[in-house]
C-alpha positions in Angstrom: 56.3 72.3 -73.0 54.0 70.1 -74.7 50.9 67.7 -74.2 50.6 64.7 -75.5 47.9 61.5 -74.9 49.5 59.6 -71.5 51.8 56.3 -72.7 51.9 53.0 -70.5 55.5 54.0 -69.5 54.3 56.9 -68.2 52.7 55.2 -65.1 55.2 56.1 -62.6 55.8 59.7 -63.4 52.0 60.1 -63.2 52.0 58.4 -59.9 54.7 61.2 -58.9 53.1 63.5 -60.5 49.5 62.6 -58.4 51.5 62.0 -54.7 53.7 65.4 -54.9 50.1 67.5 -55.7 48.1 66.1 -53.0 50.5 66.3 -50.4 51.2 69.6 -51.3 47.8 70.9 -52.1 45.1 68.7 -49.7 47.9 69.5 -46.5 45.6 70.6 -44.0 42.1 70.2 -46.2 42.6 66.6 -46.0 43.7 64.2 -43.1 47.5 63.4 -42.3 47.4 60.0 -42.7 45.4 59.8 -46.0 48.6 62.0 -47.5 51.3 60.3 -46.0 49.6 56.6 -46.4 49.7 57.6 -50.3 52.2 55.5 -51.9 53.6 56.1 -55.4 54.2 52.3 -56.2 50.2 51.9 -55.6 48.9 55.0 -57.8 51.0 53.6 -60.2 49.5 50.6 -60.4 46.1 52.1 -60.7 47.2 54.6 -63.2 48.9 52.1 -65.4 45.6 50.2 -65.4 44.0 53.9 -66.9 46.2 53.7 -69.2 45.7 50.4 -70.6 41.8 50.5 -70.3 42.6 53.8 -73.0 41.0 56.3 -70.3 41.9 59.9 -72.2 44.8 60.6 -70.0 46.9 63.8 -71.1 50.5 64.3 -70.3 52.3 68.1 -70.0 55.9 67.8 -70.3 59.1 69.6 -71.2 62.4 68.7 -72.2 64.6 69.2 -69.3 62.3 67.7 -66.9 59.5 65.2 -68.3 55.8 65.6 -67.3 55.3 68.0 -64.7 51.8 67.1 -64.8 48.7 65.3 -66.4 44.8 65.7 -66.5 42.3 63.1 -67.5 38.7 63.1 -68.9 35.8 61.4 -70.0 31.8 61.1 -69.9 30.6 62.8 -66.9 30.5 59.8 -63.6 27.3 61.9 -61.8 24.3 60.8 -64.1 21.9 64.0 -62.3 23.9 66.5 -63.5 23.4 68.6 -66.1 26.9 67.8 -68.0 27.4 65.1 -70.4 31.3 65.6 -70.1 33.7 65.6 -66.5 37.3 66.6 -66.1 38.5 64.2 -63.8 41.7 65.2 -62.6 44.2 68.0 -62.9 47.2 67.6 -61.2 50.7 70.1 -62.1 53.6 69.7 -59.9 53.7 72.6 -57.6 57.0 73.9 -59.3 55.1 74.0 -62.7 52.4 75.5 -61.6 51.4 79.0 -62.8 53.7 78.9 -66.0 50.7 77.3 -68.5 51.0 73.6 -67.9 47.6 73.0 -66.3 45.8 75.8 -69.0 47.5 73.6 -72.1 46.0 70.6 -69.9 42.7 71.8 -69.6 42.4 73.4 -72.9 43.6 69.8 -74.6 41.0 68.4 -72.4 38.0 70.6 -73.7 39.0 70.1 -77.1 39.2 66.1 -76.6 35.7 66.9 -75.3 34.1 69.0 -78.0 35.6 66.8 -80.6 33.4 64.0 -79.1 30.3 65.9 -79.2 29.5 67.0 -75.6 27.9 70.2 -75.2 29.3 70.7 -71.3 31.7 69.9 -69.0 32.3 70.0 -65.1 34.9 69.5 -62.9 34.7 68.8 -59.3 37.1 70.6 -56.8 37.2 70.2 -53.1 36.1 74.2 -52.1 39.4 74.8 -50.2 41.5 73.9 -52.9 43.3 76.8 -53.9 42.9 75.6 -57.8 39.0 76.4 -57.3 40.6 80.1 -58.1 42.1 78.5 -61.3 38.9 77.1 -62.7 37.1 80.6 -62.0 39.9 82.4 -64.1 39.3 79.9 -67.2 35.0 80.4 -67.0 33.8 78.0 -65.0 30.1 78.6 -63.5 29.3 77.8 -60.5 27.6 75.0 -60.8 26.7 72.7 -57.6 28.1 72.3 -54.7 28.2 68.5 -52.2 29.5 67.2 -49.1 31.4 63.7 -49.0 32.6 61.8 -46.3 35.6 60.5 -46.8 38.1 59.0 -44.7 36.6 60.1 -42.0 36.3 63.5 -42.5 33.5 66.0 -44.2 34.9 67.2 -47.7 33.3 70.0 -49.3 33.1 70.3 -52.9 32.0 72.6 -56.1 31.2 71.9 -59.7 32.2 74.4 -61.8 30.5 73.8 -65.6 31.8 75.4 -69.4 29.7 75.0 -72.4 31.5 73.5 -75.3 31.5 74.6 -79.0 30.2 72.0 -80.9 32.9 71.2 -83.5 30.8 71.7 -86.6 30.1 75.4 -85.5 33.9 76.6 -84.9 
């Protein structure tokens, strides 16, 4: 397996990539029709456009089956918070999960992060995601927690923050 910065031809294998994860991992935390109205010909669209715009998309992939899953970061989109960095998303096809794709994700991400000069990161998680137990396991604190309202339903959230090393002390 390795990582690598997301290409433009990439866009439809990260629109899999996004579609399979949410409808397996938001069943039942999010509505029905929001998972089953997703449609990979849209998210590709969108996440061609990331690409393009040079958003710091990362790819994991292997040989026998291409990218089993992606992660992408940038400054942090919550101004009040005390994080100059945000992971964004974190997605690892449910196959690949638990075998180190989403760790060599997150790690690549941090790096990307620290290299830049940020002292701290967060990453939002809805609180019933299982993957909440995922960002535990790497460190995270406990940082915040929020309530949105989206599509109709209440969606409950945690922030979980690292420090980063600061690239001229490592």
């Amino acid at each position: 397996m390795k990582v690598r910065l997301a290409r433009p031809e990439d866009a439809e294998a990260l629109a899999h990539v996004h579609v399979e994860t949410w409808r397996d991992t938001y069943a039942g935390i999010l509505p029905d029709r929001v998972l089953l109205g997703m449609s990979k010909r849209r998210e590709q669209g969108g996440w061609s456009g990331a690409v393009l715009r040079g958003e710091r998309i990362y790819v994991s992939e292997t040989e026998d089956r291409g990218i089993t899953g992606f992660g992408s970061c940038g400054t942090n989109r919550i101004r009040n918070m005390p994080c100059g960095a945000e992971v964004y998303t974190l997605y690892v096809l449910p196959d690949h999960q638990g075998r180190g794709h989403g760790k060599a994700l997150f790690l690549r991400m941090l790096g990307e992060l620290s290299a830049r000069h940020y002292e701290s990161v967060l990453v939002w998680v809805l609180r019933d995601n299982p993957a909440r137990f995922f960002y535990e396991a790497q460190g995270g604190e406990r940082l915040a927690e929020r309530e949105e309202h989206l599509w109709g339903a209440s969606v409950p959230q945690v922030a979980y923050r690292w420090s980063l090393p600061r690239p001229d002390r490592v």
